[in-house]
PyMOL Python script that loads the backbone (N, CA, C, O; Angstrom):
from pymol import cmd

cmd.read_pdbstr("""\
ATOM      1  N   UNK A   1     -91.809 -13.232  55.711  1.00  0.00           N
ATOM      2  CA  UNK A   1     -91.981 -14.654  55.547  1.00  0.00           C
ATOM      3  C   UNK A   1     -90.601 -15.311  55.621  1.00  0.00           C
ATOM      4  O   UNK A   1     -89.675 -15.050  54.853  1.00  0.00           O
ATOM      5  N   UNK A   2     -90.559 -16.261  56.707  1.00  0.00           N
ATOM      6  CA  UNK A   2     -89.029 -16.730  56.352  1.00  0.00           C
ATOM      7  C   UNK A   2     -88.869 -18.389  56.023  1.00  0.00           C
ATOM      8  O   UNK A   2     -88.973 -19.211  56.933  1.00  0.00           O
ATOM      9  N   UNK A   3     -88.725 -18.606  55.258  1.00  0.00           N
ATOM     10  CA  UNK A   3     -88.584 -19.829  54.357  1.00  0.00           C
ATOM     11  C   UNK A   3     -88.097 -21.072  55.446  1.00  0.00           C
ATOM     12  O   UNK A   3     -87.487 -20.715  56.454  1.00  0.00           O
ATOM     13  N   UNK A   4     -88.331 -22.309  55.265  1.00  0.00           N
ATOM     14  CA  UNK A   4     -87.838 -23.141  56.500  1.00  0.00           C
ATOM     15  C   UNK A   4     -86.291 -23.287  56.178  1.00  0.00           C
ATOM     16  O   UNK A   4     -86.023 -22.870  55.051  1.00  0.00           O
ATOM     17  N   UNK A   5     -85.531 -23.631  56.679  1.00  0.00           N
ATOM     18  CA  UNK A   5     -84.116 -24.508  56.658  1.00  0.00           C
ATOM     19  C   UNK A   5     -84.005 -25.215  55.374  1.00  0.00           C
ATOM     20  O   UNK A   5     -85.145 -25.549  55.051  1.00  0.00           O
ATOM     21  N   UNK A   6     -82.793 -25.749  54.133  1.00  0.00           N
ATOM     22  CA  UNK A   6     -82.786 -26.050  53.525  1.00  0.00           C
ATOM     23  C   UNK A   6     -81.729 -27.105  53.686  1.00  0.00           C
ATOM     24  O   UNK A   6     -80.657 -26.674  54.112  1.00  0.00           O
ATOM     25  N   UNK A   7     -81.800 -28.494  53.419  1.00  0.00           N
ATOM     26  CA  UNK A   7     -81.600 -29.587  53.902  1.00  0.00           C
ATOM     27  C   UNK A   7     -79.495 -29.411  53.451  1.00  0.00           C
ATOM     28  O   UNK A   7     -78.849 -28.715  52.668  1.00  0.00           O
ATOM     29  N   UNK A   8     -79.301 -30.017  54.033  1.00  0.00           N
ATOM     30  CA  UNK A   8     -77.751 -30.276  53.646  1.00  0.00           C
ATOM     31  C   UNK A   8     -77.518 -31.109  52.524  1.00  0.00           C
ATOM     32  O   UNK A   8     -78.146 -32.143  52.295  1.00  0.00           O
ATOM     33  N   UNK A   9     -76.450 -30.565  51.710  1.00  0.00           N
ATOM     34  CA  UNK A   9     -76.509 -31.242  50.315  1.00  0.00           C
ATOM     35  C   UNK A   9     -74.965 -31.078  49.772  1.00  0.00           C
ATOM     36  O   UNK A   9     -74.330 -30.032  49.907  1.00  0.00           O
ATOM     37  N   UNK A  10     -74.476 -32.208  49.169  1.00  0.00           N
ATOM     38  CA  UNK A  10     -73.399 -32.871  48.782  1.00  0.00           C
ATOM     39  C   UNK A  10     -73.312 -33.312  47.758  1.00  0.00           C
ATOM     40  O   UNK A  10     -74.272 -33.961  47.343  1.00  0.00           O
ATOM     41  N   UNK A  11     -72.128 -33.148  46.918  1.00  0.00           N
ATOM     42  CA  UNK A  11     -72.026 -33.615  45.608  1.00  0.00           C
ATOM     43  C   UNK A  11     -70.683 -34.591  45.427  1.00  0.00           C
ATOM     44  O   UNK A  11     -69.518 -34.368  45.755  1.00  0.00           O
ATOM     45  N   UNK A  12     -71.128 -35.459  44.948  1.00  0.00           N
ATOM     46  CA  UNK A  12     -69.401 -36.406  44.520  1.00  0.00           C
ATOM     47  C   UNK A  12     -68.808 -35.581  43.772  1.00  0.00           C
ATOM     48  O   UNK A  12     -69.453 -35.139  42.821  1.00  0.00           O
ATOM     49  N   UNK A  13     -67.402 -35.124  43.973  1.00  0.00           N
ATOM     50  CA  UNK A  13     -66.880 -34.883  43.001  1.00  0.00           C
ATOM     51  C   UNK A  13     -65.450 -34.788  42.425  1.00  0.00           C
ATOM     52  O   UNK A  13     -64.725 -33.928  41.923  1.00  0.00           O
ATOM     53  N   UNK A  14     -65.388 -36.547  42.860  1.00  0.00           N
ATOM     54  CA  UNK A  14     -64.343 -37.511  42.570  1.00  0.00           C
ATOM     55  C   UNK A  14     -64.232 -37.915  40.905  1.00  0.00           C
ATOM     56  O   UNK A  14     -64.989 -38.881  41.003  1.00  0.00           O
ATOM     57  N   UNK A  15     -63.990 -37.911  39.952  1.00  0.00           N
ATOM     58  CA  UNK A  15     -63.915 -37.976  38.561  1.00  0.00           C
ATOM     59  C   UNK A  15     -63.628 -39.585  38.645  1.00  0.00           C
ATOM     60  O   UNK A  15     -64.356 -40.015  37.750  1.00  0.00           O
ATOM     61  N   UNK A  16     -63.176 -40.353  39.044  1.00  0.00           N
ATOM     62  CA  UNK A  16     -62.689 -41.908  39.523  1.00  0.00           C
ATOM     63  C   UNK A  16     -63.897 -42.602  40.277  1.00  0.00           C
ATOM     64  O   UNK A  16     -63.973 -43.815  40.469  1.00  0.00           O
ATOM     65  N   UNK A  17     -64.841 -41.649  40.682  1.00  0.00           N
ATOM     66  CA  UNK A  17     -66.097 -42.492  41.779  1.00  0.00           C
ATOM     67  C   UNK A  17     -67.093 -42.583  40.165  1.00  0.00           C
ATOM     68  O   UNK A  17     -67.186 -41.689  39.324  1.00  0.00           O
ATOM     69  N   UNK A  18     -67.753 -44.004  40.134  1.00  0.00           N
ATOM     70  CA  UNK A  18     -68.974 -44.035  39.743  1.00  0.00           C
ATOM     71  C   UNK A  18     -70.084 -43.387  39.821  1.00  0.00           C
ATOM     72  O   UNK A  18     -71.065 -43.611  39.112  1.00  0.00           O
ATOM     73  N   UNK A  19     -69.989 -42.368  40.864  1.00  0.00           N
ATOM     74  CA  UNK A  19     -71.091 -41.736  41.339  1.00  0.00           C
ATOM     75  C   UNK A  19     -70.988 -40.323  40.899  1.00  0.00           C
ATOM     76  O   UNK A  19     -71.893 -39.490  40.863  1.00  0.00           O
ATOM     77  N   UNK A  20     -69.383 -40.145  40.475  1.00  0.00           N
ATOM     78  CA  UNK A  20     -68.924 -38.544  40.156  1.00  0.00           C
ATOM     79  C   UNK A  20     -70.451 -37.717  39.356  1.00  0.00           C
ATOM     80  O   UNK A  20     -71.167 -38.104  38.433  1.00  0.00           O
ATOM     81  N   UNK A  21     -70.493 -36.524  40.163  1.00  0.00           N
ATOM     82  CA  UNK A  21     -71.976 -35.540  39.978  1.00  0.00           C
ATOM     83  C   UNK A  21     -72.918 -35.707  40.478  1.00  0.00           C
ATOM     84  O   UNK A  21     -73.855 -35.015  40.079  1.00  0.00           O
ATOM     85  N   UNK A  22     -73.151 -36.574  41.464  1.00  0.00           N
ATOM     86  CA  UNK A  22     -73.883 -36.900  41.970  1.00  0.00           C
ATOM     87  C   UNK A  22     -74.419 -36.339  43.117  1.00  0.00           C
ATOM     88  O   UNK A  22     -73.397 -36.038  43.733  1.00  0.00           O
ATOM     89  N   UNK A  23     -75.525 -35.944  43.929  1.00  0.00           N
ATOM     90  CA  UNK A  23     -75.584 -34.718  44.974  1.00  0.00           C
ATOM     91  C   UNK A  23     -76.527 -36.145  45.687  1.00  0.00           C
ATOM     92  O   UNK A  23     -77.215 -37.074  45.266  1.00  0.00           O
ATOM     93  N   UNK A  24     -76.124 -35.702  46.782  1.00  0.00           N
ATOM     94  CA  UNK A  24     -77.003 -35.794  48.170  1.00  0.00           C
ATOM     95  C   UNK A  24     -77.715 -35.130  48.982  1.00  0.00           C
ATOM     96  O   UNK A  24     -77.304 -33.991  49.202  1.00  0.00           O
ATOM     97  N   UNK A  25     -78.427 -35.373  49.383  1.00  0.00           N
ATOM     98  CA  UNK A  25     -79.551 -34.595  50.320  1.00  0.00           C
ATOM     99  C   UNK A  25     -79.859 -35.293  51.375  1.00  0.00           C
ATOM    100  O   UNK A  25     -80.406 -36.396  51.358  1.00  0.00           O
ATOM    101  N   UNK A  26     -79.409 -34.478  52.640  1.00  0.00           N
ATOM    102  CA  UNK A  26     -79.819 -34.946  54.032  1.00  0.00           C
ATOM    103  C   UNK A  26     -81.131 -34.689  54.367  1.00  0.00           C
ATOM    104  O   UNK A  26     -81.704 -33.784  53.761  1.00  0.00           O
ATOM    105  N   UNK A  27     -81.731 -35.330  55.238  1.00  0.00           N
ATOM    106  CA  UNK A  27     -82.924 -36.020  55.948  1.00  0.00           C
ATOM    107  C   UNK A  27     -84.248 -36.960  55.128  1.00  0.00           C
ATOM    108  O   UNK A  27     -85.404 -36.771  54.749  1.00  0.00           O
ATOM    109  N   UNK A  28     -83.249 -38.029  55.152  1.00  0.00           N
ATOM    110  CA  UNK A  28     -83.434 -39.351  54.223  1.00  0.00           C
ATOM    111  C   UNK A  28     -84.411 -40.348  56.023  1.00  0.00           C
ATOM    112  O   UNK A  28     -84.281 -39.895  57.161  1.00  0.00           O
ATOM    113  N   UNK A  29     -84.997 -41.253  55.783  1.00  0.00           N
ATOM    114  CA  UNK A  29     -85.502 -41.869  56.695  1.00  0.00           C
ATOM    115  C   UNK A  29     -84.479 -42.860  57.684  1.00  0.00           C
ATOM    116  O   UNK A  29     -83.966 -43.851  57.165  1.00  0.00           O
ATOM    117  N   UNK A  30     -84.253 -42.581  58.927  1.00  0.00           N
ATOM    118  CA  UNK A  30     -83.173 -42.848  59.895  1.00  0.00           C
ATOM    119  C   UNK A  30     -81.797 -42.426  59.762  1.00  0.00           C
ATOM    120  O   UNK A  30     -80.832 -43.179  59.894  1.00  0.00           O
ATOM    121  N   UNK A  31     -81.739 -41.043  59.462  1.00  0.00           N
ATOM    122  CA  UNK A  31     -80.594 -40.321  59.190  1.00  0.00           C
ATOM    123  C   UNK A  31     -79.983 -40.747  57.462  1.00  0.00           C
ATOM    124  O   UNK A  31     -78.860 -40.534  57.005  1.00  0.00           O
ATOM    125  N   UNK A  32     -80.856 -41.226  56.963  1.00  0.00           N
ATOM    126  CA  UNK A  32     -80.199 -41.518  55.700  1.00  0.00           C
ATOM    127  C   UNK A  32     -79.954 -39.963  54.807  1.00  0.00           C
ATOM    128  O   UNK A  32     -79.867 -38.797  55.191  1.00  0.00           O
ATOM    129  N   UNK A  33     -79.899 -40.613  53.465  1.00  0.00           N
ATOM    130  CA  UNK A  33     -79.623 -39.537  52.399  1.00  0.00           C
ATOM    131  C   UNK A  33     -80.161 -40.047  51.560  1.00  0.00           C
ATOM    132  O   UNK A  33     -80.423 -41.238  51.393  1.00  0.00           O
ATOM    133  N   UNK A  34     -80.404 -39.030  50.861  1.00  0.00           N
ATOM    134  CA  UNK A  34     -80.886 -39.209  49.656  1.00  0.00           C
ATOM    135  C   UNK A  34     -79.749 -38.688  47.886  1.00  0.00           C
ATOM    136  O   UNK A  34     -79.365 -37.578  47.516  1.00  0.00           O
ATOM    137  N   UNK A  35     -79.555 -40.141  47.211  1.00  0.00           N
ATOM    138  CA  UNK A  35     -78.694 -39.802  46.668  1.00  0.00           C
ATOM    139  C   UNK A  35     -79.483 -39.905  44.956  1.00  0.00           C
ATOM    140  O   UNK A  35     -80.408 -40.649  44.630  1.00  0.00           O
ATOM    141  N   UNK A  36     -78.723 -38.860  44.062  1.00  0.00           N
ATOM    142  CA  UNK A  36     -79.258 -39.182  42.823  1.00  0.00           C
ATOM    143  C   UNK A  36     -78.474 -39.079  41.628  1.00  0.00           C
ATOM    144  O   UNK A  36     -77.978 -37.953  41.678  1.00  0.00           O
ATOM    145  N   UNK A  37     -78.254 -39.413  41.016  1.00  0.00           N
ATOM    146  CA  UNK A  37     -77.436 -39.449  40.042  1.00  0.00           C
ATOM    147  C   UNK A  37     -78.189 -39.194  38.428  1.00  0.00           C
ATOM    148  O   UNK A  37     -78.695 -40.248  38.044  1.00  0.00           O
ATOM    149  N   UNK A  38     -78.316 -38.357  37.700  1.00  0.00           N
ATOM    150  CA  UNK A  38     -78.563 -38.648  35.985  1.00  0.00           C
ATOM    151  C   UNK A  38     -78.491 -39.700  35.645  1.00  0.00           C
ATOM    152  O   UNK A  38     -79.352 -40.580  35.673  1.00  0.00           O
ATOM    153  N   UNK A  39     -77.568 -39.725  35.326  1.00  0.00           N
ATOM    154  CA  UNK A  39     -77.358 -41.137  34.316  1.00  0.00           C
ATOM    155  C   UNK A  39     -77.876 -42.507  35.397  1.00  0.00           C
ATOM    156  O   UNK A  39     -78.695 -43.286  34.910  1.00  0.00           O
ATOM    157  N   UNK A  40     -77.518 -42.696  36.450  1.00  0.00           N
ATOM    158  CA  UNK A  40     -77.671 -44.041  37.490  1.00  0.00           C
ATOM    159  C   UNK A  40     -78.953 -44.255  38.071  1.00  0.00           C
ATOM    160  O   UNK A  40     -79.441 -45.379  38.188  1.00  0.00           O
ATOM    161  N   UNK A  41     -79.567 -43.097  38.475  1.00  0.00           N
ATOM    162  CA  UNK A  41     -80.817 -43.340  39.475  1.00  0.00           C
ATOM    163  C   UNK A  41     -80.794 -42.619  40.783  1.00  0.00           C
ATOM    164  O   UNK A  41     -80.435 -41.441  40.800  1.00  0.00           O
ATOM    165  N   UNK A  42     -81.171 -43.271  41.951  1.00  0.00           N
ATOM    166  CA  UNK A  42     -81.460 -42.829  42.616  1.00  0.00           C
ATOM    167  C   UNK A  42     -81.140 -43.668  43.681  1.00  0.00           C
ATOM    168  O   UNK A  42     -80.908 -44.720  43.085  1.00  0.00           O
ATOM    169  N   UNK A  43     -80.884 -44.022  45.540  1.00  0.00           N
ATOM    170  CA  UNK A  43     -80.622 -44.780  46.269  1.00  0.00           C
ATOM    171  C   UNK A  43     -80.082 -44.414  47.535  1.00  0.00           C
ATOM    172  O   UNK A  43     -79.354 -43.425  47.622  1.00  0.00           O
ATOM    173  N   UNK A  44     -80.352 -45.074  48.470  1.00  0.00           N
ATOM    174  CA  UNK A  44     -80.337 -44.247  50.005  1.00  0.00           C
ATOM    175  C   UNK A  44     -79.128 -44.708  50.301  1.00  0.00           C
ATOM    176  O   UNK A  44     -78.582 -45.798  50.134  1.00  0.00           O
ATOM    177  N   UNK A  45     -78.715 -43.434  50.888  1.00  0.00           N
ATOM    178  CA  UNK A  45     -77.073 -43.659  51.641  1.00  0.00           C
ATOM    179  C   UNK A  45     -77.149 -43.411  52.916  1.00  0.00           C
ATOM    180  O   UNK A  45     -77.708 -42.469  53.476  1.00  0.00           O
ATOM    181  N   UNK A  46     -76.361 -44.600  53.518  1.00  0.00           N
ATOM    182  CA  UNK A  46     -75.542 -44.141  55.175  1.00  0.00           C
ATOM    183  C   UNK A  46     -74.617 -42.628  54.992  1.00  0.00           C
ATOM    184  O   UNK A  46     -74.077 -42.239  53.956  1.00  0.00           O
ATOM    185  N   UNK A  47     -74.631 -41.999  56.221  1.00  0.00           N
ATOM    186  CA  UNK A  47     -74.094 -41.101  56.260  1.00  0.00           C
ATOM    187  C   UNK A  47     -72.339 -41.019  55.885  1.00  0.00           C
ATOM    188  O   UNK A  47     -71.557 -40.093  55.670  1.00  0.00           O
ATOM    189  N   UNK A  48     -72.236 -42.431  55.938  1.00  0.00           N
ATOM    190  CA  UNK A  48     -70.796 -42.479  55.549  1.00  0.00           C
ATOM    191  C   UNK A  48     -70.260 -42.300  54.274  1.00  0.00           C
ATOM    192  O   UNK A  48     -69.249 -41.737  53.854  1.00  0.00           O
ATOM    193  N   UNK A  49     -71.610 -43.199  53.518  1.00  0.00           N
ATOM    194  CA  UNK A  49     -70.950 -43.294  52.333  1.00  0.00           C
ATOM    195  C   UNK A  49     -71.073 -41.828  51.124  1.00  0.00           C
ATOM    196  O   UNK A  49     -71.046 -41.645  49.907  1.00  0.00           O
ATOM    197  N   UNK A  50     -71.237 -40.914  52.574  1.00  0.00           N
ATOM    198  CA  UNK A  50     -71.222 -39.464  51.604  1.00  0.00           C
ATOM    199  C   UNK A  50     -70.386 -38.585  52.506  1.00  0.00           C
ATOM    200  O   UNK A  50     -70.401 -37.378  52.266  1.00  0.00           O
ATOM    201  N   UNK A  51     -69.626 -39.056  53.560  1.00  0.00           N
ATOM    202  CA  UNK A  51     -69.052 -38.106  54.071  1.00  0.00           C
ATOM    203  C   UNK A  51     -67.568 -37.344  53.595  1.00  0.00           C
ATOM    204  O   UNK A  51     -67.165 -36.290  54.087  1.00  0.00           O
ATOM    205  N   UNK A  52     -66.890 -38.096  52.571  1.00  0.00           N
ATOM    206  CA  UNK A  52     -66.166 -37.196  51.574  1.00  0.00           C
ATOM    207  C   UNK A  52     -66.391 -36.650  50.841  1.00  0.00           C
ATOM    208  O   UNK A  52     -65.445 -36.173  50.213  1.00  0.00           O
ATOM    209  N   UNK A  53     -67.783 -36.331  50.400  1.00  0.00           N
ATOM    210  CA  UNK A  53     -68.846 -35.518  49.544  1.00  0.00           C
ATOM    211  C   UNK A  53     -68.678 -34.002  50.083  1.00  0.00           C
ATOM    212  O   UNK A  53     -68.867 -33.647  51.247  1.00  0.00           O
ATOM    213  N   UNK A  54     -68.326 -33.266  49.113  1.00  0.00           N
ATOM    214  CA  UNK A  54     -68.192 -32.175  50.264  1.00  0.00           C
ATOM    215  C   UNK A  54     -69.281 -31.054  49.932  1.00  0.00           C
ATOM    216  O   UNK A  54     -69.841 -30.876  48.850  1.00  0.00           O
ATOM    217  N   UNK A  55     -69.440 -30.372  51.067  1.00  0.00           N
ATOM    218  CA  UNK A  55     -70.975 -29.853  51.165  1.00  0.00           C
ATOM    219  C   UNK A  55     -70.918 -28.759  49.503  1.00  0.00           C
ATOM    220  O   UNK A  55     -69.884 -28.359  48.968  1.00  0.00           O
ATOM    221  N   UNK A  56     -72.271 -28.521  49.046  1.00  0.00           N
ATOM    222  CA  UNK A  56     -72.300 -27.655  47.944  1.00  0.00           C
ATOM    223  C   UNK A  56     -72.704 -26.619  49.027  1.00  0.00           C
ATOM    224  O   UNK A  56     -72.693 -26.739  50.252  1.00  0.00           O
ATOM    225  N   UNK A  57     -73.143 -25.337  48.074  1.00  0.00           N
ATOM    226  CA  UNK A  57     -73.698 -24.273  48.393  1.00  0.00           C
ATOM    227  C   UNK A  57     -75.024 -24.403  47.990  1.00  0.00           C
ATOM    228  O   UNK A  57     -75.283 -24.999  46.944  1.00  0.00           O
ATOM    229  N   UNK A  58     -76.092 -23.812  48.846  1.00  0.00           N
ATOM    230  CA  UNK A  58     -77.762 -24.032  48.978  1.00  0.00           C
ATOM    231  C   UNK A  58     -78.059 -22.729  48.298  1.00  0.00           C
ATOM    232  O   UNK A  58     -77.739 -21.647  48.790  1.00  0.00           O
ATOM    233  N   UNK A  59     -78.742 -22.877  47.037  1.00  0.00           N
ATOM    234  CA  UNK A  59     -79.463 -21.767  46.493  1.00  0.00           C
ATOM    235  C   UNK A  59     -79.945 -20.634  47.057  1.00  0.00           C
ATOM    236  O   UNK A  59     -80.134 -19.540  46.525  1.00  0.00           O
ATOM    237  N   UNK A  60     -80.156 -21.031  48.347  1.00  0.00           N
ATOM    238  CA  UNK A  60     -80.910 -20.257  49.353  1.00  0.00           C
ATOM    239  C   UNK A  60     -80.098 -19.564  49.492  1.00  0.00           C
ATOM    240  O   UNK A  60     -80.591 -18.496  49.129  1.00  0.00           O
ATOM    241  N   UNK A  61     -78.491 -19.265  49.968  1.00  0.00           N
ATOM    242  CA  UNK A  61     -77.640 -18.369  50.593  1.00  0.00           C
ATOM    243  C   UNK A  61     -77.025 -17.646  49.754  1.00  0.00           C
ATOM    244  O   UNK A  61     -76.039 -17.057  50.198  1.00  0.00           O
ATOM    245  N   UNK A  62     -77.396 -17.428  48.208  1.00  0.00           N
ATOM    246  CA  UNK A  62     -76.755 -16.678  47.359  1.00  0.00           C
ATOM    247  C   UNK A  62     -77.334 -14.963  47.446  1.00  0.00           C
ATOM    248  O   UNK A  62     -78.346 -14.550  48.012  1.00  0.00           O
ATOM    249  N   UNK A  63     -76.576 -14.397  46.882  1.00  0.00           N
ATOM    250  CA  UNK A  63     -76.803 -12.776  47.080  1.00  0.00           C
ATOM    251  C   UNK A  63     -78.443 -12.762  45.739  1.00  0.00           C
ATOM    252  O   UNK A  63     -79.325 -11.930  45.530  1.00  0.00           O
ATOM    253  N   UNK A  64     -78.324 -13.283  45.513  1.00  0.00           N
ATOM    254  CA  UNK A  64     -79.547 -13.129  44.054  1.00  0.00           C
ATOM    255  C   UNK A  64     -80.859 -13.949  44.927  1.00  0.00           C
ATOM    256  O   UNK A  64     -81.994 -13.492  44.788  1.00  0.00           O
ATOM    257  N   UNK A  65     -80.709 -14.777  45.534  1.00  0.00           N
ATOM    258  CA  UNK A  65     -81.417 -15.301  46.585  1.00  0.00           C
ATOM    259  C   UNK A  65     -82.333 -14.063  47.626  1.00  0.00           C
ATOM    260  O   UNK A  65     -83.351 -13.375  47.564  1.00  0.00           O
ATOM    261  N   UNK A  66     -81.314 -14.316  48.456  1.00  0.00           N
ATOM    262  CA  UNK A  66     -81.494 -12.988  49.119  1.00  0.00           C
ATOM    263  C   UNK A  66     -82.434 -11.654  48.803  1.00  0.00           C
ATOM    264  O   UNK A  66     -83.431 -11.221  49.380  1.00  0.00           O
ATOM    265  N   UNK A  67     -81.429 -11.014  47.221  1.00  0.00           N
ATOM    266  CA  UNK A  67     -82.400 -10.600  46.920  1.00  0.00           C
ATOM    267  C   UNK A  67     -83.915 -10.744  46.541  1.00  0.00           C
ATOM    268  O   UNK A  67     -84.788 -10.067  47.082  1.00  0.00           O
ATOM    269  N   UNK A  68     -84.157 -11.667  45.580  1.00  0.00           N
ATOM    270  CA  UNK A  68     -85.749 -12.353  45.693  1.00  0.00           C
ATOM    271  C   UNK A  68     -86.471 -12.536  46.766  1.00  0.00           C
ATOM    272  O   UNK A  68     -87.666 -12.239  46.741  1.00  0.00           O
ATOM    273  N   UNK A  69     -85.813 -13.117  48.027  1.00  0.00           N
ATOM    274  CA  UNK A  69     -86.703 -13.222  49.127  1.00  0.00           C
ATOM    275  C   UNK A  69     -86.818 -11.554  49.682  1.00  0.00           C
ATOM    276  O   UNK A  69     -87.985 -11.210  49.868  1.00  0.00           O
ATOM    277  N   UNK A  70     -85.993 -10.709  49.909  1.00  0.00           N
ATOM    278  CA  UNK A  70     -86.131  -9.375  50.269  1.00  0.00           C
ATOM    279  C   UNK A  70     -87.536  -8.754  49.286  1.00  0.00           C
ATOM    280  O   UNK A  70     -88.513  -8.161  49.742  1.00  0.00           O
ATOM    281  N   UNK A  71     -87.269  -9.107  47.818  1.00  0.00           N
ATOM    282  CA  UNK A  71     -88.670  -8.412  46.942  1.00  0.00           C
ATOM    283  C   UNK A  71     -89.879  -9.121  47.286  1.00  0.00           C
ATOM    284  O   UNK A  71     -90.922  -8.470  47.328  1.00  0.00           O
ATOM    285  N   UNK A  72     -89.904 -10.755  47.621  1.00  0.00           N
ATOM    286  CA  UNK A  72     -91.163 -11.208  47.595  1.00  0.00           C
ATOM    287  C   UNK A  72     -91.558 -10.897  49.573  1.00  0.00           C
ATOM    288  O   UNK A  72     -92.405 -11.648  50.057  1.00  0.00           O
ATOM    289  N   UNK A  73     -90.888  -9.792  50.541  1.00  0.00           N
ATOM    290  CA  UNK A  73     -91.624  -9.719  51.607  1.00  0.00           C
ATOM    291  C   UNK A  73     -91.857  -8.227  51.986  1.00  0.00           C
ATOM    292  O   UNK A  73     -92.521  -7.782  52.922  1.00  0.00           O
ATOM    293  N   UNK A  74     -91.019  -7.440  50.855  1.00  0.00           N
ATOM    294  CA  UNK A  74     -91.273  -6.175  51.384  1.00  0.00           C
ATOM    295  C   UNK A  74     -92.491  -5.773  50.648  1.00  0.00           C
ATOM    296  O   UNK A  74     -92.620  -6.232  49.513  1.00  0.00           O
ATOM    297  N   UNK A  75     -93.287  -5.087  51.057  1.00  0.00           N
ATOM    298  CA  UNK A  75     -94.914  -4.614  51.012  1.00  0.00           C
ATOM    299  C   UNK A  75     -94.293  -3.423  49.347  1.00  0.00           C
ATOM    300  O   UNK A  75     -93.239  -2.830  49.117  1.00  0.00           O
ATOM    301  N   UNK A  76     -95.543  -3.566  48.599  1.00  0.00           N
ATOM    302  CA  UNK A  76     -95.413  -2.931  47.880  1.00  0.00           C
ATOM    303  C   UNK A  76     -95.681  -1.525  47.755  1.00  0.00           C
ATOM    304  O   UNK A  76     -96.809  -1.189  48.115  1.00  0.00           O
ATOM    305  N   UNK A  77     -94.793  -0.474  47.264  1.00  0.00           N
ATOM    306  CA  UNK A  77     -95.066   0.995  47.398  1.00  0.00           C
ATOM    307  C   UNK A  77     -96.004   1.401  46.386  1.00  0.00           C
ATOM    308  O   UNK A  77     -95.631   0.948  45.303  1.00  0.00           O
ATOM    309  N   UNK A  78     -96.928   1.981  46.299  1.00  0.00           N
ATOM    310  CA  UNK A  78     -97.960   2.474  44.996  1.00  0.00           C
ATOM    311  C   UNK A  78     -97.207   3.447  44.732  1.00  0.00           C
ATOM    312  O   UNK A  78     -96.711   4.209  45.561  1.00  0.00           O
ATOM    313  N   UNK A  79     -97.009   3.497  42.952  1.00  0.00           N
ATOM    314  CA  UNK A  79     -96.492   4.701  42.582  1.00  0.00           C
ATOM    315  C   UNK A  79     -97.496   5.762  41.947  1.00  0.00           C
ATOM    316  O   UNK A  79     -97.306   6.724  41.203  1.00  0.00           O
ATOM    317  N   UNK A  80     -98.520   5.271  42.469  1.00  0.00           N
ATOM    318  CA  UNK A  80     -99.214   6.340  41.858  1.00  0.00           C
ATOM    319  C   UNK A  80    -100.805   5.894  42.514  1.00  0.00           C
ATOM    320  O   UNK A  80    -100.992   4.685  42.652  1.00  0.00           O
ATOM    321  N   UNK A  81    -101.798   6.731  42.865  1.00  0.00           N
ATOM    322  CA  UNK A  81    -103.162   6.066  43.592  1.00  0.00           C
ATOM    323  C   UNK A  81    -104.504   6.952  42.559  1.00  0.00           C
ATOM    324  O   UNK A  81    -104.839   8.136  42.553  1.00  0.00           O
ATOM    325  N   UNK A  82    -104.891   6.042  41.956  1.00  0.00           N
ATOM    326  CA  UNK A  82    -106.341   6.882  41.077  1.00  0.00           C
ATOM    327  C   UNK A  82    -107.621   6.282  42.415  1.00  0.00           C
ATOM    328  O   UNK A  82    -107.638   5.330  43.194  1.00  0.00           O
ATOM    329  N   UNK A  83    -108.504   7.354  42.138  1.00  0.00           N
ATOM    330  CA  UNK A  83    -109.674   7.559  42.830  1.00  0.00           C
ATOM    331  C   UNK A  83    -110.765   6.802  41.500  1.00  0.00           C
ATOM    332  O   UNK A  83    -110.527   6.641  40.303  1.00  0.00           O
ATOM    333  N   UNK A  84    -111.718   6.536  42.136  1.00  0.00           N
ATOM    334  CA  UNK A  84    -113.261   6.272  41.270  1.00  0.00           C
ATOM    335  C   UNK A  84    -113.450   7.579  40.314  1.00  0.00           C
ATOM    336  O   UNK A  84    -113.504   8.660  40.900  1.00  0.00           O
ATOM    337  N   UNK A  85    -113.571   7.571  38.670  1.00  0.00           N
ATOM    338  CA  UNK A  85    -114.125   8.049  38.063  1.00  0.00           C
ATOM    339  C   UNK A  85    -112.892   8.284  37.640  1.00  0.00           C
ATOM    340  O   UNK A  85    -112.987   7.653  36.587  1.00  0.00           O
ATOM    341  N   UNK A  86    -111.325   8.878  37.626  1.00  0.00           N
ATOM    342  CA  UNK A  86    -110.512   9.698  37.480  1.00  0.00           C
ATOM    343  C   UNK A  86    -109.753   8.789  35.989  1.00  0.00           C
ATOM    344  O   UNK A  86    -108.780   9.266  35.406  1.00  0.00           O
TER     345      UNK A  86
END
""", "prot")
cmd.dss("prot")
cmd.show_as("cartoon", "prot")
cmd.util.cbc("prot")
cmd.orient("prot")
């Protein structure tokens, strides 16, 4: 099973920006973003106003990742097979 693509994602993390912690997520409606903040909310960005955002790392590409998707596609081995009655 291979999982689709996982969107591009960005975090402020300027300590001086209002927005500092804040992550973005690409494929917002007409190339937008999608931005969210805790404390602030939520609000669509031009691609600009996140392009010093610099990319995070996607859950998806971690070694612990990986592993989980490797356990949830490899077929399971029986360690042991009982018959009717046994």
């Amino acid at each position: 099973m291979t999982a689709p693509a996982l969107p591009e994602v960005r975090q402020c993390q300027d300590p001086d920006n209002h927005l500092f912690g804040a992550t973005a997520v690409a494929g917002g409606p007409k190339g937008s973003w999608g931005v969210m903040h805790p404390g602030i909310g939520g609000h669509w960005a031009t691609p600009e106003e996140v392009a010093d955002w610099p990319v995070i790392q996607p859950a998806g590409t971690t070694a612990k990742a990986a592993a989980v998707e490797r356990e949830m596609t490899t077929p399971a081995t029986p360690t042991h097979i009982t018959t009717p009655g046994s």
